[in-house]
N, C-alpha and C positions, 0 to 999 in steps of 0.2 A: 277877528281871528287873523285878516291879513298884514292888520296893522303887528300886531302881537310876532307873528314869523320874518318880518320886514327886521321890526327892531332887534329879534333874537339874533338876523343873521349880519346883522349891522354891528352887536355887543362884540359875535365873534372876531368879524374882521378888526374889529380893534383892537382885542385882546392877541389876537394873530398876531397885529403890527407892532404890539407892546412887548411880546416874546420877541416877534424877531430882532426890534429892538434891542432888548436885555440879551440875546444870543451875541449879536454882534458886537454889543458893547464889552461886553465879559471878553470875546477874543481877542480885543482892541487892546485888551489890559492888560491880559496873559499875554503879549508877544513878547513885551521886553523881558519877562521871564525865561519865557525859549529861547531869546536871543543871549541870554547871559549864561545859560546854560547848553552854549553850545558845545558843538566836539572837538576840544583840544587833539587830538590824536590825528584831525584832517590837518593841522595846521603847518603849513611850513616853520621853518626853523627858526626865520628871521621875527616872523608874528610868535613864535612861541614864546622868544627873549623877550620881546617887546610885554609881552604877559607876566613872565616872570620877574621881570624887573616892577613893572605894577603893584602885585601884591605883594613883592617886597615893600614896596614904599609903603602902600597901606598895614602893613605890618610894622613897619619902623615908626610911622603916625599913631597908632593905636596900643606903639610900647609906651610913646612918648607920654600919651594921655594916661595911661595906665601910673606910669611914674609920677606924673602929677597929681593924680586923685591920688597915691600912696601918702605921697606926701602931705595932701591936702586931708585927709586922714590922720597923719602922726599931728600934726599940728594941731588940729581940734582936738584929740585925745590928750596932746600935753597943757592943752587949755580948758580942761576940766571939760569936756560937751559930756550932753547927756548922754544915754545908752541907746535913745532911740535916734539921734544924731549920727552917732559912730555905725549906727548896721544899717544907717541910709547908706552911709559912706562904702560899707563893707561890701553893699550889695552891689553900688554903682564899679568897683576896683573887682568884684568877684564877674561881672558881665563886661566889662572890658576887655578880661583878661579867656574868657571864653571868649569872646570875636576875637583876640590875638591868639589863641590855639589855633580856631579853623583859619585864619589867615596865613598863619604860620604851614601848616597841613597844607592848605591849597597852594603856598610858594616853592614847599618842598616838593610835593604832584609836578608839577608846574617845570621843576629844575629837572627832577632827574627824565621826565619825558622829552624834554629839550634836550638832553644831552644824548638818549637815545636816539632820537630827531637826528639831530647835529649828525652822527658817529653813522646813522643809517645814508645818509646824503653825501658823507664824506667818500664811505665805501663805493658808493654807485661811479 
């Protein structure tokens, strides 16, 4: 019996250590999430540009691949591709062009709070 409560209270403390493990691990992971989704509205004006110029670029990068799969698209369909070819292709230029919507959205966020920013600091 005391062997038996020994090794119950040994399984816990392990299983403790392996939660607390996975607790902390899991936090480790999520931070850069937090960190990416911080609060543009603290940000000074200077940090805000430096943001808005960013997802510009990432938007101007993710036109550019967009434009290319289009392309990369007309050409296998003027080259006879199959049907299940072409709506690989459809779907890769159809989820490009959703990441260049929200990038778009978050440049335009991005500007016109900047300019409020800017016009709030100019006034003071």
């Amino acid at each position: 019996m005391g062997k038996d409560s020994i090794l119950a209270g040994r399984g816990r403390r392990i299983l403790g250590g392996f939660f607390l493990l996975l607790l902390t691990g899991g936090l480790f992971f999520m931070g850069p999430a937090v960190v990416q989704a911080q609060d543009y509205e603290s940000m000074m004006p200077e940090a805000l540009s430096r943001e808005v110029r960013k997802a510009e670029s990432e938007y101007r990068k993710v036109m550019d691949e967009v434009g290319a799969a289009e392309t990369a698209r007309l050409t296998r369909a003027a080259a006879g591709a199959a049907e299940a070819e072409l709506r690989e292709l459809d779907a890769r230029v159809g989820a490009l062009v959703t990441k260049a919507e929200r990038l778009k959205v978050q440049a335009d966020y991005l500007d016109e709070l900047y300019e409020a920013k800017r016009k709030e600091y100019r006034n003071k």
